[in-house]
C-alpha positions in Angstrom: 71.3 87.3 172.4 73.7 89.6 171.0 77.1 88.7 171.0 80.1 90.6 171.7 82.5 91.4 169.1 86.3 90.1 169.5 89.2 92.0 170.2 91.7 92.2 167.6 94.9 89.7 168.3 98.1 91.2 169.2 100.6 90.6 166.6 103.6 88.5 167.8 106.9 88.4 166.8 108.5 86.1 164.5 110.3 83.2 166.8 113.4 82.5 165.5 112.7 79.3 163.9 110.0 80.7 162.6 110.8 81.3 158.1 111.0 85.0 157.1 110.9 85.8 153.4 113.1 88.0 152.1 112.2 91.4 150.7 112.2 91.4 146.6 115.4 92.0 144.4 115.4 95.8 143.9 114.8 96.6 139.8 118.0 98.0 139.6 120.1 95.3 139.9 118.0 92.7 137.8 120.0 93.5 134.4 123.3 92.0 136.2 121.1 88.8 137.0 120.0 87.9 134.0 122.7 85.8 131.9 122.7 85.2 127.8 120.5 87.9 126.6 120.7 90.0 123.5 121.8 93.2 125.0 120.8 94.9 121.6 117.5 93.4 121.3 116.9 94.7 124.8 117.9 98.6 124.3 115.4 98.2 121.1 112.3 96.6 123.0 113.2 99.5 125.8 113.7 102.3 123.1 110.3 101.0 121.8 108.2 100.8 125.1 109.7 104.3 126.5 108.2 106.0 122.9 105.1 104.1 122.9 104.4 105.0 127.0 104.9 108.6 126.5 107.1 109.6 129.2 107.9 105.9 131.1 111.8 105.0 131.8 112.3 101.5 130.9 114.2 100.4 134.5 114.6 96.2 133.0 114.2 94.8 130.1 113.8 90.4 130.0 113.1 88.0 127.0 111.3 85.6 129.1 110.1 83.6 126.2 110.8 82.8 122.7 108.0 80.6 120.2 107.8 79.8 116.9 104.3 79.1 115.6 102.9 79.1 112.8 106.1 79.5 111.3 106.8 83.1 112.5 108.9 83.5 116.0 107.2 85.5 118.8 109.5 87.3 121.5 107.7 87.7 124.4 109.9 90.4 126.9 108.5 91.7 130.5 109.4 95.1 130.6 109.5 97.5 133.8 109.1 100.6 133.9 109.2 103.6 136.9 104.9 103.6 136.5 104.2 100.3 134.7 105.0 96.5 133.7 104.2 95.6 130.4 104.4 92.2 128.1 106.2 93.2 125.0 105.8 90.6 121.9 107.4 90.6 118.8 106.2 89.9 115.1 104.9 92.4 114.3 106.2 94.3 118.3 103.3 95.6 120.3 103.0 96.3 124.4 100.4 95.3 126.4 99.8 96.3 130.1 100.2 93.6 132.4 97.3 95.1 135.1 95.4 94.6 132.1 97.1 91.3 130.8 98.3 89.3 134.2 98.8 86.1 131.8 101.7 85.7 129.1 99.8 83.0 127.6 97.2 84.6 127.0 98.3 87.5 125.8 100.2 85.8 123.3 97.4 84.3 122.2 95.7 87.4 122.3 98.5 88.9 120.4 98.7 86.5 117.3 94.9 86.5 116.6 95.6 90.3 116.5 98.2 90.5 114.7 96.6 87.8 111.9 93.5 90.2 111.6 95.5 93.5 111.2 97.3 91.3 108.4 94.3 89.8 107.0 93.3 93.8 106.6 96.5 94.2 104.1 95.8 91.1 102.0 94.7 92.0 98.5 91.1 90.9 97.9 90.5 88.0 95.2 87.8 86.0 93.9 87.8 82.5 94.8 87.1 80.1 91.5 83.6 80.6 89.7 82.9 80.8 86.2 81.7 84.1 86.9 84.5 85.7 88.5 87.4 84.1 88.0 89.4 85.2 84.1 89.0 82.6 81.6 92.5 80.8 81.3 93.8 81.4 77.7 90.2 82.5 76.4 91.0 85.6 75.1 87.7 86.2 72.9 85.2 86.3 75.9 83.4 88.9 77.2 85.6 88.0 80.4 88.9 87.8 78.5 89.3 91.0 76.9 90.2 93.0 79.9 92.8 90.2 81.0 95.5 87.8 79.1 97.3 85.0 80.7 100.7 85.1 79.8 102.1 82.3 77.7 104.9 80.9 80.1 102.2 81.3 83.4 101.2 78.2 84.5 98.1 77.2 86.5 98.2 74.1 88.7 96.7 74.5 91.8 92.8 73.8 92.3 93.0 77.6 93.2 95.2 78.3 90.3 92.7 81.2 89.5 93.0 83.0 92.8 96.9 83.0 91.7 96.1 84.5 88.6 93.1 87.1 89.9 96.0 88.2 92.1 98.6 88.2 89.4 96.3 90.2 87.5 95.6 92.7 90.3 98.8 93.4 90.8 101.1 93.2 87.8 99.3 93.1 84.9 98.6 96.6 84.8 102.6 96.9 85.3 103.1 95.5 82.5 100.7 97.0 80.5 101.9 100.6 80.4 105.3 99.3 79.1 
């Protein structure tokens, strides 16, 4: 037996005791709102999200959160613009799009792994400790030693003393050298 389909309800009005929500804060007057913030750390996160967004108006700029991990300190700011919201976070500063990150967590998250990969890309690479890649340390008549001479007054301590030197002698050596 078919059944027959329901009439939409009327909608009723609100009775007066009834609780009403108020409409939302309009953008424009948030900067007056918001108390103790950096005013030029604001005009730079906004003159940095209006040239990476190619042609967005930043309307607000807001530090909403500031963490230190790891011993670096992020500065997370919501940013509005006339098309978009975005999560801007310091250390190194990048923007991400809050459609396409809804959580500040995570994108913070997100962010540091990030960031420690783009840095891990700028890192010099170095041999870790074996016989047959890490310089000899004050062997000078080697096979190994002749390309590379510790200095008198370096001093090796660490159990990965050797990446300290592979390093030193990736980088400054050949400084020294054409002196």
């Amino acid at each position: 037996m078919a059944t027959k389909p329901k009439a939409p309800k009327k909608a009723t009005r609100a009775a007066a005791s009834d609780h009403v929500i108020p409409p939302g804060i309009p953008i424009e007057a948030l900067p007056r709102l918001v108390f103790e913030q950096d005013e030029r750390s604001a005009q730079e996160i906004a003159d940095y999200v209006e040239d990476q967004s190619h042609g967005e108006k930043v309307l607000h700029a807001e530090n909403v959160m500031t963490q230190r991990i790891l011993g670096r300190q992020y500065q997370c700011w919501d940013v509005r613009t006339n098309k978009a919201r975005f999560w801007v976070i310091t250390a190194p500063t990048n923007l991400y799009d809050q459609k396409l990150f809804p959580s500040l967590d995570y994108t913070l998250s997100f962010h540091i792994g990030l960031m420690a990969r783009v840095m891990a890309r700028r890192e010099p690479k170095t041999a870790f400790c074996n016989k047959s890649r890490c310089p000899p340390h004050g062997e000078n008549g080697s096979r190994r030693g002749r390309h590379w001479r510790k200095p008198k007054n370096l001093k090796i301590s660490s159990p990965w003393g050797c990446v300290a030197v592979s390093v030193w002698s990736q980088w400054f050596a050949p400084l020294l050298s054409r002196t």
